[in-house]
C-alpha positions in Angstrom: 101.7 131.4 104.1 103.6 128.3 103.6 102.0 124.6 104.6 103.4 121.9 104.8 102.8 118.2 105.8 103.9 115.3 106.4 102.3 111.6 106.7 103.1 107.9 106.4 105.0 107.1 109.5 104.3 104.1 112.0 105.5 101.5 113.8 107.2 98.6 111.8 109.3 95.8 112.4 113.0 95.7 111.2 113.3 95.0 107.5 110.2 96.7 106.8 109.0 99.6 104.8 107.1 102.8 104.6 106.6 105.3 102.0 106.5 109.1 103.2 104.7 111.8 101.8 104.8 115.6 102.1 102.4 118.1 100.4 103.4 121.9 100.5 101.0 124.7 99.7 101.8 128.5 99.2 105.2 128.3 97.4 106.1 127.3 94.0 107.1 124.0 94.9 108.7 123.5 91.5 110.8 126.3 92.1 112.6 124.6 95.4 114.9 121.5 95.8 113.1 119.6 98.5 114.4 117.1 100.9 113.9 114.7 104.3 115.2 116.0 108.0 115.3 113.6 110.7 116.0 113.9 114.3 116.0 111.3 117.1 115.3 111.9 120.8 118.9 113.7 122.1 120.5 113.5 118.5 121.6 116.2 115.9 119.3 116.9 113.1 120.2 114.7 110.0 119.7 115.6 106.5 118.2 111.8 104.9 117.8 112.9 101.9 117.0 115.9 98.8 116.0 116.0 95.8 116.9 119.0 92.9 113.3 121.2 91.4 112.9 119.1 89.0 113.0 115.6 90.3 115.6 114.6 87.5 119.4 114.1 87.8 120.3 115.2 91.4 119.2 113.1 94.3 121.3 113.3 97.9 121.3 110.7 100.0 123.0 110.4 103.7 125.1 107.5 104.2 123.3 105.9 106.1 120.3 105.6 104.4 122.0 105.2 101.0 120.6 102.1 98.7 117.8 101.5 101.1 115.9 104.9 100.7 115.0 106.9 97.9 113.6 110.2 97.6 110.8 111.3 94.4 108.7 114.3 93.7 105.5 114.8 91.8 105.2 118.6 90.5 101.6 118.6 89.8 100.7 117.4 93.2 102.7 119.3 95.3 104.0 116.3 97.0 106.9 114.7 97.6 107.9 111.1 98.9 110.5 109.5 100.6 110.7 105.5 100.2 112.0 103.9 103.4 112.8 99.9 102.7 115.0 97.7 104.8 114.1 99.9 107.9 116.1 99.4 111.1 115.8 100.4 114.8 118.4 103.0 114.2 116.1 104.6 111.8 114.0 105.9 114.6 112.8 109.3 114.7 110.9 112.6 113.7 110.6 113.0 110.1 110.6 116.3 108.5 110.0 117.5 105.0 111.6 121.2 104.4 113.0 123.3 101.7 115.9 125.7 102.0 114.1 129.8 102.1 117.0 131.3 100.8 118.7 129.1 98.1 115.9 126.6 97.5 119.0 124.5 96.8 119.8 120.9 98.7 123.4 122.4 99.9 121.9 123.5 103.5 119.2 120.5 103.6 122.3 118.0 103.9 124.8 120.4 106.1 124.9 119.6 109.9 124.1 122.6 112.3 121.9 125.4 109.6 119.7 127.1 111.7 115.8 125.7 111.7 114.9 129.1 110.8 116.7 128.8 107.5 113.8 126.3 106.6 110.0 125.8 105.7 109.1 122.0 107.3 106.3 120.3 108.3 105.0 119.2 112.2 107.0 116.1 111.0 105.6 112.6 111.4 107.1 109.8 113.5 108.9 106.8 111.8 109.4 104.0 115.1 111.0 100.6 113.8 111.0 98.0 116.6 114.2 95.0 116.1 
């Protein structure tokens, strides 16, 4: 069965950070290209960011988190961060760590409107940045 978990998120003051984390058990997390969801209260899902297997060459990043996130992976711990600097109140949400079932490819992580079932993600953890 697959697990996975997020932590790392808070409450912090515009212009602040926070570094994400997200372990997985019971897939073979190098096999998967692994990326960040986030959803606000009343909003869309947004794909933040993804990552290729590897953790070399291809990194995704929405526009609007381009240059002030960045996403990294460590293979032999299962875990995968996301880097949140120069946060602002529009930042505000749900984060979720997930990998694509099917392709295990970033192309669906990014897309607006895939079905959640198309996913493994976490419980999410809760990124709040006060202005």
């Amino acid at each position: 069965q697959v697990q996975i978990m997020e932590t790392g998120g808070g409450l912090v003051q515009a212009g602040g950070s926070l570094r994400l984390s997200c372990t997985a058990s019971g897939l073979k997390f190098d096999a998967y290209a692994m990326g960040w969801f986030r959803q606000a209260p009343g909003k869309e899902r947004e794909g933040v960011a993804c990552i290729n297997w590897s953790g070399e060459g291809s990194r995704f990043y929405a526009d609007s988190v381009r240059g002030r996130f960045t996403i990294s992976r460590d293979n032999a711990k299962n875990t995968l961060y996301l880097q949140l600097n120069d946060l602002k109140p529009e930042d505000t949400a749900m984060y979720y760590c997930a990998a694509d079932k099917v392709t295990r490819a970033c192309g669906n992580l990014m897309r607006v409107g895939v079905p959640d079932e198309y996913f493994y993600s976490g419980p999410g953890t809760q990124v709040t940045v006060s202005s």
